[in-house]
BATORMAR-978957 format. One record per atom (N, C-alpha, C): x, z, y; residue in one letter; residue number from 1. Coordinates in nm, 2 decimals, padded with zeros to 4 digits. Atoms other than C-alpha are relative to their C-alpha. Layout:
<recs>
<<X,Z,Y>,a,NUM>,
...
</recs>
This chain:
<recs>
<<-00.08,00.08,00.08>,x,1>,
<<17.84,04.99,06.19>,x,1>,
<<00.01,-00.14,00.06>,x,1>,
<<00.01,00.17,-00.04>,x,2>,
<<17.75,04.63,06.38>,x,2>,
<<00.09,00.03,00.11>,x,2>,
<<-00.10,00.06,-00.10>,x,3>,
<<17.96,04.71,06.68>,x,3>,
<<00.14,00.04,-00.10>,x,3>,
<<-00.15,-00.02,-00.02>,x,4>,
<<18.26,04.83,06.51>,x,4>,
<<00.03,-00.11,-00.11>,x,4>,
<<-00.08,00.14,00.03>,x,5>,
<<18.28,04.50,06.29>,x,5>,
<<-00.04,-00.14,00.10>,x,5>,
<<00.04,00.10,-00.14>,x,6>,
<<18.15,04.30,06.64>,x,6>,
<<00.13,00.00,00.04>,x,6>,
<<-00.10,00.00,-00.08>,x,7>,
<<18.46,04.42,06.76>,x,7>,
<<00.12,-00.02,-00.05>,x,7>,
<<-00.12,00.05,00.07>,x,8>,
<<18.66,04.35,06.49>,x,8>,
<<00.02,-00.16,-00.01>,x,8>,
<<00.01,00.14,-00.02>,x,9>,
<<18.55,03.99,06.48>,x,9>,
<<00.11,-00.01,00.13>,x,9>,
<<-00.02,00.05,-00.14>,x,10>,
<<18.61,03.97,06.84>,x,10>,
<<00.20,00.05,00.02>,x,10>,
<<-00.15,-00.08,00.03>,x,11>,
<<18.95,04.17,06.81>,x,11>,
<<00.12,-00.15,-00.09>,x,11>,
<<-00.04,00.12,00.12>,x,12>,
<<19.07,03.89,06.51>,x,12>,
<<-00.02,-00.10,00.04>,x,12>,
<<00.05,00.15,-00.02>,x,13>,
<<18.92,03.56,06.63>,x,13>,
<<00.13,-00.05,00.05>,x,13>,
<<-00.07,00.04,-00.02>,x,14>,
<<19.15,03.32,06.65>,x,14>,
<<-00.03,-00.09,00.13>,x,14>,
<<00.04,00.07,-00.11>,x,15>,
<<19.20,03.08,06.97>,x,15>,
<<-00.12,-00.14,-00.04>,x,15>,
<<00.09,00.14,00.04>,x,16>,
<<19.03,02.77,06.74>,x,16>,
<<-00.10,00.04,-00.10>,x,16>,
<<00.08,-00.06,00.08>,x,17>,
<<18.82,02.97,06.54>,x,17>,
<<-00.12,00.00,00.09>,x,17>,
<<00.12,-00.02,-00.07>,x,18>,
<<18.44,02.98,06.65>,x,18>,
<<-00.04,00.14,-00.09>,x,18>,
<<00.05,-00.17,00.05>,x,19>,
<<18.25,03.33,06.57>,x,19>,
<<-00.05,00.01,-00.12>,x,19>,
<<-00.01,00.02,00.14>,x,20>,
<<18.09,03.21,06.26>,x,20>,
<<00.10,00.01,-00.06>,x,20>,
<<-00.12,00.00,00.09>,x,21>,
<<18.40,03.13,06.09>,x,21>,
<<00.08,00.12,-00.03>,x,21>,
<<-00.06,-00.14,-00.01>,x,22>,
<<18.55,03.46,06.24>,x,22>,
<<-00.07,00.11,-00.09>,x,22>,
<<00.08,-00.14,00.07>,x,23>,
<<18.23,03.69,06.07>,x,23>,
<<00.03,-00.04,-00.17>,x,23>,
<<-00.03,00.04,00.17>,x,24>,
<<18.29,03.49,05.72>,x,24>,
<<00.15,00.05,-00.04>,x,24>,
<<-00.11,-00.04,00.05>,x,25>,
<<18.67,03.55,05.73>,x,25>,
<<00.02,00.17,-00.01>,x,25>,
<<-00.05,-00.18,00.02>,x,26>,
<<18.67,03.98,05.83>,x,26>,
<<-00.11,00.01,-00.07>,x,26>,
<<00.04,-00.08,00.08>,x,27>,
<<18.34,04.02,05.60>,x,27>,
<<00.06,-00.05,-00.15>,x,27>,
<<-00.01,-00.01,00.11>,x,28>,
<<18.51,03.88,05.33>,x,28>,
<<00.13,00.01,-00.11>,x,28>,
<<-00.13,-00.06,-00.01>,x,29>,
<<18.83,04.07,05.39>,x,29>,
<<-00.04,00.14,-00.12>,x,29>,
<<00.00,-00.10,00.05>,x,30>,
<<18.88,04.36,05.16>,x,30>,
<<-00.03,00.12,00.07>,x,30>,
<<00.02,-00.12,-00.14>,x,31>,
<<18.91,04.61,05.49>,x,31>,
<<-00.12,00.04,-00.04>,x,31>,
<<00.14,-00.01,00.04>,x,32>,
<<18.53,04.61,05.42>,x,32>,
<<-00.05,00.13,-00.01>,x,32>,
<<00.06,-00.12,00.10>,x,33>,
<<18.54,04.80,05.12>,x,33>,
<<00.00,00.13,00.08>,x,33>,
<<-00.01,-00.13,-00.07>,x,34>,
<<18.71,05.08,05.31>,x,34>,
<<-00.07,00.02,00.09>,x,34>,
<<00.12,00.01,-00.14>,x,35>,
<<18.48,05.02,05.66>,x,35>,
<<-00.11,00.09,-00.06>,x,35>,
<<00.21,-00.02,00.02>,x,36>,
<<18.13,05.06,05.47>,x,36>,
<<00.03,00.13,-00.11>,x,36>,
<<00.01,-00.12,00.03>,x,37>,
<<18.27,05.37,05.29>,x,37>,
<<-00.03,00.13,00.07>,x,37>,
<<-00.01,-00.17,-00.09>,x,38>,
<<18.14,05.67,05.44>,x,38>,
<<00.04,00.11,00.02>,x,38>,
<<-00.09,-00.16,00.04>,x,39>,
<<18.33,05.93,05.25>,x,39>,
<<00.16,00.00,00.06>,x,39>,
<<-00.11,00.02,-00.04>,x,40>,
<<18.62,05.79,05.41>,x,40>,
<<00.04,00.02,00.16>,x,40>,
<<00.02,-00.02,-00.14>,x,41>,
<<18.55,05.80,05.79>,x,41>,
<<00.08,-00.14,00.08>,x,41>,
<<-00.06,00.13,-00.03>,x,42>,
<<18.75,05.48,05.85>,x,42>,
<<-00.03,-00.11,00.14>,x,42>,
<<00.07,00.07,-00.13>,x,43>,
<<18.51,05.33,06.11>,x,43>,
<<00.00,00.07,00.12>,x,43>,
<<00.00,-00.13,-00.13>,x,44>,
<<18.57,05.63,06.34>,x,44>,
<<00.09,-00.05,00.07>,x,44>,
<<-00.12,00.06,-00.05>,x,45>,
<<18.91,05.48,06.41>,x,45>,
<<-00.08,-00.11,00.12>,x,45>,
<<-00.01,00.07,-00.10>,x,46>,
<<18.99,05.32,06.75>,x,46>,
<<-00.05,-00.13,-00.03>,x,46>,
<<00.01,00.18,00.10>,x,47>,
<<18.86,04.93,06.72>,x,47>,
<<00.15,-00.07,00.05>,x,47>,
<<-00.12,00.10,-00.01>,x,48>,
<<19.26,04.85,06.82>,x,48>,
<<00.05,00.05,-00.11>,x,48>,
<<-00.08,-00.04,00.14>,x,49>,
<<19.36,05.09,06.49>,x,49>,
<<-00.03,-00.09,-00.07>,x,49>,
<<00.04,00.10,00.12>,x,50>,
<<19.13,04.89,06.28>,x,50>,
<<00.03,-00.15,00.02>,x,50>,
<<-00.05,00.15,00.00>,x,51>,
<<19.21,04.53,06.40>,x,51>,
<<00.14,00.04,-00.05>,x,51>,
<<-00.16,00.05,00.06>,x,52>,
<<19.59,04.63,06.35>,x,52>,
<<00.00,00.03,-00.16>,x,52>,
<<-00.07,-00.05,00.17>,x,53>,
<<19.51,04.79,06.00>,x,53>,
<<-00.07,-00.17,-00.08>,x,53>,
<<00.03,00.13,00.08>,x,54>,
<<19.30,04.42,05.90>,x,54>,
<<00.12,-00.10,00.02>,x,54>,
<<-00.12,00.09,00.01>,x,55>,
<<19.62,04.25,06.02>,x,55>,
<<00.10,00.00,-00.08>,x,55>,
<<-00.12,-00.09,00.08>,x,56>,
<<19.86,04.47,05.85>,x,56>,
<<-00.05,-00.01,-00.15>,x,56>,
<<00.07,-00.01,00.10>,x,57>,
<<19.61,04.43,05.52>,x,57>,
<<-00.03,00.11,-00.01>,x,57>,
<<00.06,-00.10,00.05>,x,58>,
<<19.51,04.77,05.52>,x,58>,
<<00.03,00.15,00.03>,x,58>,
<<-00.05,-00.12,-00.10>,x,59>,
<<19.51,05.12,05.62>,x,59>,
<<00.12,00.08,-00.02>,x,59>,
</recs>
């Protein structure tokens, strides 16, 4: 689970955003919920699916 929201940070960060700021804004994104669900398999996805689905708000 730490690389596939490592990569989500890193996927999201903005140009003036530092990495802190980046891990506060996607853990306290909703996407989350669905991420740390396991019944859902959601984290399986590609890490380009899941950055487009936190951009898009959701899957």
């Amino acid at each position: 689970m730490g690389k596939v929201y490592m990569r989500l940070i890193i996927d999201t960060l903005q140009p003036d955003e530092n990495y802190v700021d980046g891990m506060i804004k996607v853990y306290n994104n909703e996407l989350c919920d669905t991420l740390d669900d396991y019944n859902c398999g959601a984290f399986y996805e590609p890490s380009y699916f899941i950055a487009r689905a936190y951009n898009n708000g959701g899957f």
